[in-house]
N, C-alpha and C positions, 0 to 999 in steps of 0.2 A: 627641312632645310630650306631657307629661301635664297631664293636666286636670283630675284627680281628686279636686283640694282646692281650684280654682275657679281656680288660679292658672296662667297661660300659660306655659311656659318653651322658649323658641327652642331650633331644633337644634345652635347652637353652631357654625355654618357659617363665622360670619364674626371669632370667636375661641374660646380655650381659657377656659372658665367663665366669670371676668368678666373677662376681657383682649379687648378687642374689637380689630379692624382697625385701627385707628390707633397705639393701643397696641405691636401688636406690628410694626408698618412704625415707628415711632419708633424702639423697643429695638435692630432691626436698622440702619435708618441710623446712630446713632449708638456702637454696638459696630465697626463695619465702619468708619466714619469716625476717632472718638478712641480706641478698645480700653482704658475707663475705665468702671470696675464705678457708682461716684457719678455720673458725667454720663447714662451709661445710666438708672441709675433715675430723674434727674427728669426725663430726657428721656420717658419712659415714663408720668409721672404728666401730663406736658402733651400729650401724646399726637399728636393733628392741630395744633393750634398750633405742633410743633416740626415736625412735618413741611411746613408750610405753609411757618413760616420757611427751614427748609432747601431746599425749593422752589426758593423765591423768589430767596435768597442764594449759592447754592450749584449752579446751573444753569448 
């Protein structure tokens, strides 16, 4: 973790730089479900919302 210019920065545990966990469980559901490079990304910018709805609808 550095601290050294005041600012906090997580270890990245929970994604790749700024791809957090919902992000990258979106990317995969919907790569593995449509294999559509365009659904994939906006599915990735709504991140837990399409996971939510996939959940929900698709369970």
């Amino acid at each position: 973790m550095d601290t050294s210019n005041g600012t906090r920065r997580g270890c990245g545990c929970l994604g790749i730089g700024s791809f957090g966990l919902g992000t990258i469980i979106a990317v995969v559901i919907s790569w593995t479900t449509w294999h559509n490079v365009i659904w994939t990304i906006i599915h990735g910018f709504l991140s837990w919302a399409f996971v939510l709805w996939y959940l929900i609808f698709h369970s």
